[in-house]
PyMOL CGO cylinders between C-alpha atoms (Angstrom):
from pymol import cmd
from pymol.cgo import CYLINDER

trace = [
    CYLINDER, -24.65, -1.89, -12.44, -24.60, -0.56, -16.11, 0.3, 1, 1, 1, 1, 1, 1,
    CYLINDER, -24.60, -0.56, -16.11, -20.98, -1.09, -17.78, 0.3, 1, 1, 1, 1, 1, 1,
    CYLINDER, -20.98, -1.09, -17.78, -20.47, 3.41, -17.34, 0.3, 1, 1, 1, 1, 1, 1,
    CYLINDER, -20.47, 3.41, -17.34, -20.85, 3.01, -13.92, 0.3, 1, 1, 1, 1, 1, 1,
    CYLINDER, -20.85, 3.01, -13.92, -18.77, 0.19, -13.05, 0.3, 1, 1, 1, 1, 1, 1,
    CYLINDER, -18.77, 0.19, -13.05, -16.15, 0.88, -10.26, 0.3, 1, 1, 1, 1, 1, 1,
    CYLINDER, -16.15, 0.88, -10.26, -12.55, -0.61, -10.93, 0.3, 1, 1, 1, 1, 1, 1,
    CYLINDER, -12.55, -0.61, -10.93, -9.98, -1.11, -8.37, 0.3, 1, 1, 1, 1, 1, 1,
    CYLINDER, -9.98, -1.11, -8.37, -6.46, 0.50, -9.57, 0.3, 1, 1, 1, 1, 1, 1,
    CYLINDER, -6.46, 0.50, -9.57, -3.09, -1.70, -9.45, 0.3, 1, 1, 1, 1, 1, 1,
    CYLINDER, -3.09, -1.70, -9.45, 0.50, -1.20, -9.71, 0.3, 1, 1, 1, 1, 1, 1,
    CYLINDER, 0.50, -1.20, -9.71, 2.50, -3.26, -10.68, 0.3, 1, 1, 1, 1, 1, 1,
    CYLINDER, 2.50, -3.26, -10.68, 6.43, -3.64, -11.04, 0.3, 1, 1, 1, 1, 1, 1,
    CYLINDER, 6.43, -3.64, -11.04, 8.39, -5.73, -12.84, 0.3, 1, 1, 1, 1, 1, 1,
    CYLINDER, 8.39, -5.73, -12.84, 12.15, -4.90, -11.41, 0.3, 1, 1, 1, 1, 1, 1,
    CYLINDER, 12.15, -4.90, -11.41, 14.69, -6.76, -13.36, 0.3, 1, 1, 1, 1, 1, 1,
    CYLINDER, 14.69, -6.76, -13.36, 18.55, -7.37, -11.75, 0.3, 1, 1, 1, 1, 1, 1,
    CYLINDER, 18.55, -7.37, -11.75, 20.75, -9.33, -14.40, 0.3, 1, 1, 1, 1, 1, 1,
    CYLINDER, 20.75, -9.33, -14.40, 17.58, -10.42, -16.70, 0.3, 1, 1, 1, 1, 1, 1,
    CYLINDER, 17.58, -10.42, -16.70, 15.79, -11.88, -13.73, 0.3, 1, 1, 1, 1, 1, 1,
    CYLINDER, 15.79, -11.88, -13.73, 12.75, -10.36, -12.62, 0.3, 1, 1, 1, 1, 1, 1,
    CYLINDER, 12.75, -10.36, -12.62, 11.90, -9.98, -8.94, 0.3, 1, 1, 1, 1, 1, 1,
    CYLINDER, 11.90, -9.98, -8.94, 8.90, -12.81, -8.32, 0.3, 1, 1, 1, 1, 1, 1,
    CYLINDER, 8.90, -12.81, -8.32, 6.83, -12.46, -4.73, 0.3, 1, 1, 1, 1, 1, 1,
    CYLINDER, 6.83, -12.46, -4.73, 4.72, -15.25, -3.42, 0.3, 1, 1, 1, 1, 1, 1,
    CYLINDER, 4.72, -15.25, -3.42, 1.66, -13.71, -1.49, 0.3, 1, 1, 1, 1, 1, 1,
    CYLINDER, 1.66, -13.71, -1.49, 1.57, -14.79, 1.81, 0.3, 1, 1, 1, 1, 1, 1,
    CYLINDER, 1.57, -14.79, 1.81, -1.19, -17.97, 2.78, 0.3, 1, 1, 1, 1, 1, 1,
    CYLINDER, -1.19, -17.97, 2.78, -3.18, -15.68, 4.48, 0.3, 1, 1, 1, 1, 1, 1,
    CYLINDER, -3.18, -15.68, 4.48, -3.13, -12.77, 2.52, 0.3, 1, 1, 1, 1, 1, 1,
    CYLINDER, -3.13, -12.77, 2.52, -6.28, -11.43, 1.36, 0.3, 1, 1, 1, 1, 1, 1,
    CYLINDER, -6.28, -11.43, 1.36, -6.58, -12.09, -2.25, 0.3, 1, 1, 1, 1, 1, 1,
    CYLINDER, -6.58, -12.09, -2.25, -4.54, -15.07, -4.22, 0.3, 1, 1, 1, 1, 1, 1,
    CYLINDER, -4.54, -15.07, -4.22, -2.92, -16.60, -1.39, 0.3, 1, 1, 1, 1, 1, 1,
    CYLINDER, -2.92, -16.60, -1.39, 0.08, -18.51, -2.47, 0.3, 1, 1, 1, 1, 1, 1,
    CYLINDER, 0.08, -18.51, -2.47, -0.36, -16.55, -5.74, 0.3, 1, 1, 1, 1, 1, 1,
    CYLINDER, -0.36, -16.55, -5.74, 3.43, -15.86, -7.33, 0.3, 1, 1, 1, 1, 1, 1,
    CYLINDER, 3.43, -15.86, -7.33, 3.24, -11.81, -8.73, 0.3, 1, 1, 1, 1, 1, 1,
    CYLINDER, 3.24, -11.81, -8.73, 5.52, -9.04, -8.93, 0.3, 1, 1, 1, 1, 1, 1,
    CYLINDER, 5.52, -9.04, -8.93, 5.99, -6.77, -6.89, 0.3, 1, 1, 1, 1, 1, 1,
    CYLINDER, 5.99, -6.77, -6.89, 2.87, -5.05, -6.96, 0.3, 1, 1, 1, 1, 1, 1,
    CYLINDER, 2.87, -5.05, -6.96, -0.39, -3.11, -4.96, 0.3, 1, 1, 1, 1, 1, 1,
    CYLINDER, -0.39, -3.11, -4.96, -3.12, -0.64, -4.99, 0.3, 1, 1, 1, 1, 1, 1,
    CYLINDER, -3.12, -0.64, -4.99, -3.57, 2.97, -5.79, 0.3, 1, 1, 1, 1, 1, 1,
    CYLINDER, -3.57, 2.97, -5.79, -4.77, 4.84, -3.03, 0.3, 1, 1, 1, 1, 1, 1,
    CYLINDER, -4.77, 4.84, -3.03, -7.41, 7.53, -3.13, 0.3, 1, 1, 1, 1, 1, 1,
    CYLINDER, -7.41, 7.53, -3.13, -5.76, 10.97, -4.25, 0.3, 1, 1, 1, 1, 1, 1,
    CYLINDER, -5.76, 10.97, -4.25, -2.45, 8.96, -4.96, 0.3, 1, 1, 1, 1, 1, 1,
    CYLINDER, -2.45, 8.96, -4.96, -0.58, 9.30, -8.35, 0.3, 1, 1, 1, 1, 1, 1,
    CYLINDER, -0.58, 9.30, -8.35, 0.23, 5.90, -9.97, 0.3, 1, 1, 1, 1, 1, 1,
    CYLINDER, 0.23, 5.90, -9.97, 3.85, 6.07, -10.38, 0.3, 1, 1, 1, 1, 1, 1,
    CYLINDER, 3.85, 6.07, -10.38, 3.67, 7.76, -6.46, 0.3, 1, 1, 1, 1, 1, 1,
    CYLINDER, 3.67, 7.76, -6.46, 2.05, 4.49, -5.34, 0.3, 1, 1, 1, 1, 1, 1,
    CYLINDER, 2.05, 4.49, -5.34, 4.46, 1.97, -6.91, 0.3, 1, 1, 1, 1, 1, 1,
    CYLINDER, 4.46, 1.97, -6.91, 7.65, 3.76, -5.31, 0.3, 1, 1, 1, 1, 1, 1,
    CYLINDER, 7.65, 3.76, -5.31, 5.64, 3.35, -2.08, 0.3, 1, 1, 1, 1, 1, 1,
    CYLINDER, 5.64, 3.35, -2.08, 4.69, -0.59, -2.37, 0.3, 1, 1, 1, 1, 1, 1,
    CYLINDER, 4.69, -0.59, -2.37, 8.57, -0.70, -3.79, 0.3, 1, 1, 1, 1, 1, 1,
    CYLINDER, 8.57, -0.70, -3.79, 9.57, 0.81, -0.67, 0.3, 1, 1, 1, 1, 1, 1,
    CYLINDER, 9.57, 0.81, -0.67, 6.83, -1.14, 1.29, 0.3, 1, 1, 1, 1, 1, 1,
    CYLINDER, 6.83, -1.14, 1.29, 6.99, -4.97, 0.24, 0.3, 1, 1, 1, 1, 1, 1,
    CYLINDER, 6.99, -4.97, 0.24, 10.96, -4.69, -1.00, 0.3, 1, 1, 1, 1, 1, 1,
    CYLINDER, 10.96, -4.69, -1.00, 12.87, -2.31, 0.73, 0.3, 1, 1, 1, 1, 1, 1,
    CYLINDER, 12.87, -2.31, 0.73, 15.05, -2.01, -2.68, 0.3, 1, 1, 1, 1, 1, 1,
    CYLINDER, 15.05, -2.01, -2.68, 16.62, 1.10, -4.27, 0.3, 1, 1, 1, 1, 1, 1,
    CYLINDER, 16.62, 1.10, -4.27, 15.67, 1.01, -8.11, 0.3, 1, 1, 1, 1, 1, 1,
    CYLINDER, 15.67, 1.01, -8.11, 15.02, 2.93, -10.89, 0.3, 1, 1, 1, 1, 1, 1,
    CYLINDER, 15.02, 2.93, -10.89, 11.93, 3.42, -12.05, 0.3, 1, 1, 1, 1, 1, 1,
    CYLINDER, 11.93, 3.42, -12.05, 10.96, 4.16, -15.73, 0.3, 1, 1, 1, 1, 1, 1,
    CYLINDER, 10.96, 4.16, -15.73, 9.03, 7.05, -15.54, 0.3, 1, 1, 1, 1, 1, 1,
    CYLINDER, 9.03, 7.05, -15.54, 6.26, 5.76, -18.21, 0.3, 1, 1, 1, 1, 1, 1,
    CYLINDER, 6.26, 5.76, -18.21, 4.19, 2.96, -18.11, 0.3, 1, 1, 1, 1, 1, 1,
    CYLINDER, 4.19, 2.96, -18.11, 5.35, -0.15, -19.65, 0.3, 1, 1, 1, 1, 1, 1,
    CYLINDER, 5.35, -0.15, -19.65, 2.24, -2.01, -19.93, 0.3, 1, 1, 1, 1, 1, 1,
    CYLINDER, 2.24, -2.01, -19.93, -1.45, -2.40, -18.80, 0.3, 1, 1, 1, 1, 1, 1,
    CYLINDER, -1.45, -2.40, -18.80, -4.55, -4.89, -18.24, 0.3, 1, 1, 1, 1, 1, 1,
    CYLINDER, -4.55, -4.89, -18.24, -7.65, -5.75, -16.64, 0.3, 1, 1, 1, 1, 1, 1,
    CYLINDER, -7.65, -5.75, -16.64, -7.96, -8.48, -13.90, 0.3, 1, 1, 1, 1, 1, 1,
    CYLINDER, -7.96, -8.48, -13.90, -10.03, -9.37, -10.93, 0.3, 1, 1, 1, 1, 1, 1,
    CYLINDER, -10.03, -9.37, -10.93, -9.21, -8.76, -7.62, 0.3, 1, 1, 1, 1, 1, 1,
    CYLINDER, -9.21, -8.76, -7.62, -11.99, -10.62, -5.00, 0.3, 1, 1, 1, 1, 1, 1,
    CYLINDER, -11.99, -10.62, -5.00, -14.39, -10.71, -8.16, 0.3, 1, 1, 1, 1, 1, 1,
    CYLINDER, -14.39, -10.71, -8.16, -14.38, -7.25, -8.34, 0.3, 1, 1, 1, 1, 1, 1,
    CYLINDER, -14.38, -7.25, -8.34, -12.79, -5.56, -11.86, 0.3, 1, 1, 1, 1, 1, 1,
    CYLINDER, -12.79, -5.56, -11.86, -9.17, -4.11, -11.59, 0.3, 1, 1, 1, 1, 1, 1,
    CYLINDER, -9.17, -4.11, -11.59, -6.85, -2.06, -13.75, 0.3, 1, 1, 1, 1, 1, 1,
    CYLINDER, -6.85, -2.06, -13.75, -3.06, -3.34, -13.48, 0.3, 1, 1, 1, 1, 1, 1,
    CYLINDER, -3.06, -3.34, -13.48, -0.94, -0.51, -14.78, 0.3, 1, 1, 1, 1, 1, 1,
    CYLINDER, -0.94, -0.51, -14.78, 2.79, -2.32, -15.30, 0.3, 1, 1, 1, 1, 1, 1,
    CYLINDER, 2.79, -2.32, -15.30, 6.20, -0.48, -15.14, 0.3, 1, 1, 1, 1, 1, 1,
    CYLINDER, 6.20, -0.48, -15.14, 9.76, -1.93, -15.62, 0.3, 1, 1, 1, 1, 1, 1,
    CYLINDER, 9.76, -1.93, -15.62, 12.18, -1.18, -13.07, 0.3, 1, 1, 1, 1, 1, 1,
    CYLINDER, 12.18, -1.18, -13.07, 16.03, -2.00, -12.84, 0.3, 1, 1, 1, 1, 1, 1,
    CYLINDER, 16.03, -2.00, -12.84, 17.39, -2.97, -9.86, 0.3, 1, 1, 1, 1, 1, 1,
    CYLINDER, 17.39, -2.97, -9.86, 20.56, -0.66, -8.38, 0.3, 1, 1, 1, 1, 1, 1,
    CYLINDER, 20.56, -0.66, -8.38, 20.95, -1.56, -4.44, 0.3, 1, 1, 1, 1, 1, 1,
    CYLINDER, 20.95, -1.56, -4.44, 19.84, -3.89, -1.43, 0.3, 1, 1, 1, 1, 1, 1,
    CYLINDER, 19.84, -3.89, -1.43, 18.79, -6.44, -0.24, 0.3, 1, 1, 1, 1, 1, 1,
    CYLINDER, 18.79, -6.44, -0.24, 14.85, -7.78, -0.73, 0.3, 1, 1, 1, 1, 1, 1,
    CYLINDER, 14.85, -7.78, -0.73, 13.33, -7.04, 2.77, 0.3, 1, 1, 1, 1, 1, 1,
    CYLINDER, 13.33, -7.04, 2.77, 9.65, -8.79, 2.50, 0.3, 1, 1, 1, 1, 1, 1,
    CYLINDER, 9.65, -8.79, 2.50, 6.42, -7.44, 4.16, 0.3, 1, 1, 1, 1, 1, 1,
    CYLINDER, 6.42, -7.44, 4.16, 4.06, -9.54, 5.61, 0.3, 1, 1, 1, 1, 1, 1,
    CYLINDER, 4.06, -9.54, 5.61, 2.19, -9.60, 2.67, 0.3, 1, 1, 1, 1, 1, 1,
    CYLINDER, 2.19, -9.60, 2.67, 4.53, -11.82, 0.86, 0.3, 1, 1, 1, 1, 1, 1,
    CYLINDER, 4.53, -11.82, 0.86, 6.57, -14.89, 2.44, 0.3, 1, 1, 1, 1, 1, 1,
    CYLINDER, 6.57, -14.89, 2.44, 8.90, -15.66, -0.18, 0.3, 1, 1, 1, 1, 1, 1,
    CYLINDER, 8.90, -15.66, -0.18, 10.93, -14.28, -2.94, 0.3, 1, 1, 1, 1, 1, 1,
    CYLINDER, 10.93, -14.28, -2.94, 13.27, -15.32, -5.91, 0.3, 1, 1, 1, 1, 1, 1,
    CYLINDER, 13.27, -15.32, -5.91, 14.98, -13.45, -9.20, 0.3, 1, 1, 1, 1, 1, 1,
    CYLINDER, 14.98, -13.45, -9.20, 13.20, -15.76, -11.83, 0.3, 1, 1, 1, 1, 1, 1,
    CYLINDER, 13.20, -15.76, -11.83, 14.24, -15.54, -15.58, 0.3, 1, 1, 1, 1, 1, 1,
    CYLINDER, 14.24, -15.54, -15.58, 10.74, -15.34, -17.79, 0.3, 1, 1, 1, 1, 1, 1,
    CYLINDER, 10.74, -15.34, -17.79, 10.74, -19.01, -18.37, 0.3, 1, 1, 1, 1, 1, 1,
    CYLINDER, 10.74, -19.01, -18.37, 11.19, -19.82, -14.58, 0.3, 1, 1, 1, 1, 1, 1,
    CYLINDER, 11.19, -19.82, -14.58, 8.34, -16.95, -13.56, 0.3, 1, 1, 1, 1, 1, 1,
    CYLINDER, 8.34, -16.95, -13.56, 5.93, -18.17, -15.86, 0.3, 1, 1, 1, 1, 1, 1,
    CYLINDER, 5.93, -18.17, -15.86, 6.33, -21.24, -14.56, 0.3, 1, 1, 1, 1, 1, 1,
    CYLINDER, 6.33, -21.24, -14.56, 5.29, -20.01, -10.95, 0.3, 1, 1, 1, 1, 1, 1,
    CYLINDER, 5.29, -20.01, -10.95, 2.91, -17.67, -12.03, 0.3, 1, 1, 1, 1, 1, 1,
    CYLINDER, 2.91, -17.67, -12.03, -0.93, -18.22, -12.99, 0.3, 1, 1, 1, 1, 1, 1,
    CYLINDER, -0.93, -18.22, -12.99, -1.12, -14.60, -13.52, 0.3, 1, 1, 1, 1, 1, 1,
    CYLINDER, -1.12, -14.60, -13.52, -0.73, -15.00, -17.91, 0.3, 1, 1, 1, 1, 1, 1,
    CYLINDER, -0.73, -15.00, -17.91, -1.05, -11.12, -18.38, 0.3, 1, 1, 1, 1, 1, 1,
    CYLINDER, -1.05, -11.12, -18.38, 1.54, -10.68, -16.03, 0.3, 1, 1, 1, 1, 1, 1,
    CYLINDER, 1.54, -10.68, -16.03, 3.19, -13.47, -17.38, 0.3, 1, 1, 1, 1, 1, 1,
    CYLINDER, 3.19, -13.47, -17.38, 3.55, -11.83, -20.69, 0.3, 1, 1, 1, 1, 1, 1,
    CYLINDER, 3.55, -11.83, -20.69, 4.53, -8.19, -19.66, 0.3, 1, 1, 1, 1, 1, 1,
    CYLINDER, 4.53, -8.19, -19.66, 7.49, -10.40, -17.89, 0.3, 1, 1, 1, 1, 1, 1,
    CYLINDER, 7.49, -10.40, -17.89, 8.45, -11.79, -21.44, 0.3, 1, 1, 1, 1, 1, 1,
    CYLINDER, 8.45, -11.79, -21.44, 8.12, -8.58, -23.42, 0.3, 1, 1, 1, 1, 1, 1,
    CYLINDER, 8.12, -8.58, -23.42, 9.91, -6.15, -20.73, 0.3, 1, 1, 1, 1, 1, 1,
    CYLINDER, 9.91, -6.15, -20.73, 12.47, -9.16, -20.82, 0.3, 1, 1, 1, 1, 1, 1,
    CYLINDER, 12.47, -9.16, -20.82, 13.16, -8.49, -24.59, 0.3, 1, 1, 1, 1, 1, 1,
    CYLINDER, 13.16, -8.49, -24.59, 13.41, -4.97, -24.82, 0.3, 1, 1, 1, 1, 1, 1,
]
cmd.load_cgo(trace, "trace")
């Protein structure tokens, strides 16, 4: 498959901050891709489905949280998901009610300051939109 007709996958992700901690996730051991993996908050963009549409959804989804969302994009990169390529599109979030009420997709949860989430996370893109959003 030439590089023009290469199909990506299309991410969310969030990075919702409460007191300068960010909300970490651990994916659940027998979740499909990076099990045990520590992320944010974060899924994929259905067919049809507007970015920032998607991320209130897996907000709503994995989190059960009321936030607020900036309305622009804080960040972006590429990955791989299951060996195939993926676009992560990043937004910053603040936290403003609830409780953190996991799906099954995810079996555990902390509020991590940047040091303490790149600690847990292998994820160094991520890793560094954590750092930056943290500073501005």
């Amino acid at each position: 498959m030439s590089e023009a007709t290469t199909k990506y996958v299309v991410a969310v992700a969030a990075l919702i901050f409460r007191e300068g901690k960010v909300l970490a996730m651990r994916r659940a051991a027998k979740h499909e891709a990076g099990p045990g993996l520590w992320e944010t908050l974060s899924g994929r963009v259905q067919l049809d489905e507007e970015p920032l549409a998607a991320l209130k959804r897996e907000i709503e989804e994995e989190s059960g949280l009321s936030v607020a969302v900036e309305a622009r994009p804080f960040s972006s990169y590429q990955a791989k998901r299951k060996g195939e390529p993926m676009i992560v599109i990043v937004y910053r979030a603040r936290y403003l009610a609830g409780e953190v009420r996991r799906s099954q997709e995810h079996d555990d949860h902390a509020w991590l300051d940047p040091e303490e989430f790149a600690q847990r996370s292998t994820i160094t893109k991520l890793v560094a939109a954590v750092r930056e959003a943290a500073r501005t």
